[in-house]
C-alpha positions in Angstrom: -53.5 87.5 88.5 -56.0 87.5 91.1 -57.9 84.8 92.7 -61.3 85.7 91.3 -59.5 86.3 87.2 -58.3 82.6 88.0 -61.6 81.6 89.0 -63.4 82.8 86.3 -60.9 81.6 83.7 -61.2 78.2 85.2 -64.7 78.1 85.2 -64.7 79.3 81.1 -61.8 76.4 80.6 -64.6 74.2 82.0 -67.6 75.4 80.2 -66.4 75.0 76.9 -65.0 71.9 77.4 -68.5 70.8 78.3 -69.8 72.5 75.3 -67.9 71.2 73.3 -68.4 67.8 74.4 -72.7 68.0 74.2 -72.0 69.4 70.7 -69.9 66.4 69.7 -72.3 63.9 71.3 -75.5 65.5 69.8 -76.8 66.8 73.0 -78.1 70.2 72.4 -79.8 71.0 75.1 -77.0 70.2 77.8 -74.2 72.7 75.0 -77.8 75.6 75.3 -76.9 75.3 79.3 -73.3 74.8 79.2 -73.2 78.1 76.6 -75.3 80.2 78.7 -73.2 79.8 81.6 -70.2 79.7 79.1 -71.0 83.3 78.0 -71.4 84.6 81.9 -67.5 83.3 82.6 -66.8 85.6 79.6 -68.3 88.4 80.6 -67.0 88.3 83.6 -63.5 87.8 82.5 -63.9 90.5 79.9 -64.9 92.9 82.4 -62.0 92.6 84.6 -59.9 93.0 81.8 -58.2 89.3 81.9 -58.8 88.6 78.3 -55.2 89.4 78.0 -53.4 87.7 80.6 -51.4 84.8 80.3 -53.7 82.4 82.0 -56.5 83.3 79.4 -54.0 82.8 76.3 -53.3 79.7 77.4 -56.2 78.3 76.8 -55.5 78.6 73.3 -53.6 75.1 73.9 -55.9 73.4 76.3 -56.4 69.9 75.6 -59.8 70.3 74.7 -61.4 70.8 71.1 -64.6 73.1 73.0 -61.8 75.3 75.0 -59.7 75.9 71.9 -62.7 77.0 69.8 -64.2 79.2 72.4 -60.9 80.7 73.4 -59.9 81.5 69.8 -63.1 83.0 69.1 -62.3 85.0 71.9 -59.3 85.9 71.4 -59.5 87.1 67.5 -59.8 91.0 68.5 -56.5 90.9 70.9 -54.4 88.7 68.3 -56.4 87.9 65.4 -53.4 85.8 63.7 -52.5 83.5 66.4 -56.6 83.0 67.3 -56.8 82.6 63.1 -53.8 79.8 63.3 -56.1 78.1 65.9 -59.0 77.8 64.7 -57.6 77.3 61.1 -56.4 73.9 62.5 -59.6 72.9 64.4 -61.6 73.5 61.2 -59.1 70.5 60.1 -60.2 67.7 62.3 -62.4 65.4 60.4 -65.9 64.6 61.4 -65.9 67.1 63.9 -68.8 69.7 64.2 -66.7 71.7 66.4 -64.9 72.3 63.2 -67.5 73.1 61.7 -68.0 75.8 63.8 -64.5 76.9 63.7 -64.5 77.2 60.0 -67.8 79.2 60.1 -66.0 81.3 62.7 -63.2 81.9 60.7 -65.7 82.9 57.6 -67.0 84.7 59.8 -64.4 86.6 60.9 -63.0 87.1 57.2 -66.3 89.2 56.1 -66.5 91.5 59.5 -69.5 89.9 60.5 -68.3 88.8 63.6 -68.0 91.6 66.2 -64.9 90.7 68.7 -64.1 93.8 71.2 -62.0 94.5 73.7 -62.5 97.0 76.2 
């Protein structure tokens, strides 16, 4: 993987991690900037095609809650079962509104109203 794929998938790993974070502490406006910047790092990623390499899948088992969610989300159009199984267990953590989120997701997902591509 090249330098700049690395780069951007570092930035994301950060980005949701701090989004996830402001959600969990109420802070709205610092998760507004943290998901604008958050949904740059995956464009770029996206574009250069590293959705699917090995650095970007493993952030399905980052350490952070706001990583996992965004990465699954992510991830649901390249391997919708193993982005399912994670967010399936986020949506488990008590008093957590990120699990909130990742049981909406999931709902989401189940009645194709979330669009997920690829290109």
């Amino acid at each position: 993987m090249n330098e700049t794929n690395k780069k951007w998938i570092s930035e994301y790993a950060r980005l949701s991690n701090l989004y996830g974070c402001a959600i969990e502490a109420g802070n709205h406006k610092l998760a507004n900037k943290a998901y604008d910047k958050l949904m740059e790092a995956y464009r770029q990623i996206k574009a250069q095609g590293a959705l699917t390499s090995e650095d970007f899948h493993e952030l399905l088992f980052a350490p952070s809650m706001g990583t996992r969610l965004w990465a699954a989300t992510h991830y649901l159009a390249i391997s919708s079962e193993e982005a399912e199984k994670v967010l399936s267990a986020l949506g488990e953590v008590p008093d957590s509104l990120l699990a909130v989120s990742a049981k909406i997701t999931l709902e989401e997902w189940g009645k194709g109203r979330l669009v997920c591509s690829v290109p």
